[in-house]
C-alpha positions as CSV (number, residue, x, y, z in Angstrom):
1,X,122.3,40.9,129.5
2,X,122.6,44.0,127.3
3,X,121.8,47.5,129.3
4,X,119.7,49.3,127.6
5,X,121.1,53.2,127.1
6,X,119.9,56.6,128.3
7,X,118.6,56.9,124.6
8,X,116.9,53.8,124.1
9,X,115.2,54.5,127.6
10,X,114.3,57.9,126.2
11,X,112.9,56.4,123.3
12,X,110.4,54.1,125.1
13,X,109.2,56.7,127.2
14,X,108.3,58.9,124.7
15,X,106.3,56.0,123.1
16,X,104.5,54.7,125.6
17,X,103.6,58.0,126.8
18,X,101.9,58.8,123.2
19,X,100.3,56.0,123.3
20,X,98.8,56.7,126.5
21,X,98.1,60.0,124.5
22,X,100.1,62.0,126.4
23,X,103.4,64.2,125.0
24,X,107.0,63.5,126.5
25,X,108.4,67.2,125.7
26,X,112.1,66.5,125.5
27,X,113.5,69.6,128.4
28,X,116.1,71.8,127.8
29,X,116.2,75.3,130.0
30,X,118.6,77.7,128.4
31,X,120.9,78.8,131.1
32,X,120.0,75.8,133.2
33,X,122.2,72.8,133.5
34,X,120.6,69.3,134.6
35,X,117.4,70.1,134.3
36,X,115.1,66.6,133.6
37,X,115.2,64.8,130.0
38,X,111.6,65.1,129.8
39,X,108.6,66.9,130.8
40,X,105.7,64.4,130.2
41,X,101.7,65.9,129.9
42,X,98.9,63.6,130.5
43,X,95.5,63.9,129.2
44,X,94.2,63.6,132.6
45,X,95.9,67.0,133.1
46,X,99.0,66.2,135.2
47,X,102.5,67.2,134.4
48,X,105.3,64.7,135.3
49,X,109.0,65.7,135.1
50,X,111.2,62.5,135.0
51,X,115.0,61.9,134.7
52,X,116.3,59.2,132.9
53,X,119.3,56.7,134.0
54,X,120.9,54.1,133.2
55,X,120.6,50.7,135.4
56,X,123.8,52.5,136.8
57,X,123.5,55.9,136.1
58,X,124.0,58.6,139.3
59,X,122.8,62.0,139.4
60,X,125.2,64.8,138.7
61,X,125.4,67.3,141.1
62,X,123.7,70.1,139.5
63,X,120.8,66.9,138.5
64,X,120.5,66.9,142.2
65,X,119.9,70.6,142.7
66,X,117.6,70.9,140.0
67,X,115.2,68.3,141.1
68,X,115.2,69.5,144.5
69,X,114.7,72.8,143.3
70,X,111.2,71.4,141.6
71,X,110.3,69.7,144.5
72,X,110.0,72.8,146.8
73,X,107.7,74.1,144.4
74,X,105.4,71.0,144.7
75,X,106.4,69.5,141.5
76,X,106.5,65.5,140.5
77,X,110.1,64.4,140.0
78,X,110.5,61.0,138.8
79,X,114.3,59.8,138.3
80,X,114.0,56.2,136.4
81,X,116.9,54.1,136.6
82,X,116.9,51.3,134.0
83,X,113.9,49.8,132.0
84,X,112.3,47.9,135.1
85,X,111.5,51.5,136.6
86,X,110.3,53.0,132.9
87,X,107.9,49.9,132.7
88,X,106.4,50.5,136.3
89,X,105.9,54.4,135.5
90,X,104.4,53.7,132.8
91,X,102.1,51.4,134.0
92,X,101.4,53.8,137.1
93,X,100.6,56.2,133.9
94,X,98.3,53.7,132.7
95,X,96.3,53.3,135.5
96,X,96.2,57.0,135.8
97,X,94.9,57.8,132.4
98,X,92.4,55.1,132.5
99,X,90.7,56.4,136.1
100,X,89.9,59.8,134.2
């Protein structure tokens, strides 16, 4: 079975999120190394920050710090690993946007 790529994971994220009608900002922070790949906005209001992996993709060090830096200041960090995990976020997404 073929594993599908960071990018390709990247790329389905974004477009199920728009057509949730949401926006999956793509993240870079000048200055600040492993932030998340994307900063996804919801019509319902939320703000998700998710991290994209590979089936077998590990988080770098500075990933690690980074998330747990967001944490302690009560934001939602989702790390995805592989295109099972992307389709149950995005259904969890679904169900969101559909209850507001």
């Amino acid at each position: 079975e073929m594993k599908m790529l960071e990018k390709e994971l990247e790329k389905k994220l974004v477009k199920g999120i728009r057509d949730l009608r949401g926006k999956a900002y793509k993240f870079t922070s000048p200055n600040n190394a492993g932030v998340p790949d994307r900063l996804v906005v919801l019509p319902t209001g939320e703000v998700f920050f998710v991290e994209l992996k590979t089936d077998i993709g590990k988080l770098s060090t500075i990933q690690s710090y980074q998330i747990r830096e967001l944490r302690k200041l009560k934001q939602r960090v989702f790390i995805l690993k592989g295109p099972q995990e992307l389709e149950n976020f995005l259904a969890f997404i679904e169900r969101r946007v559909k209850e507001k």
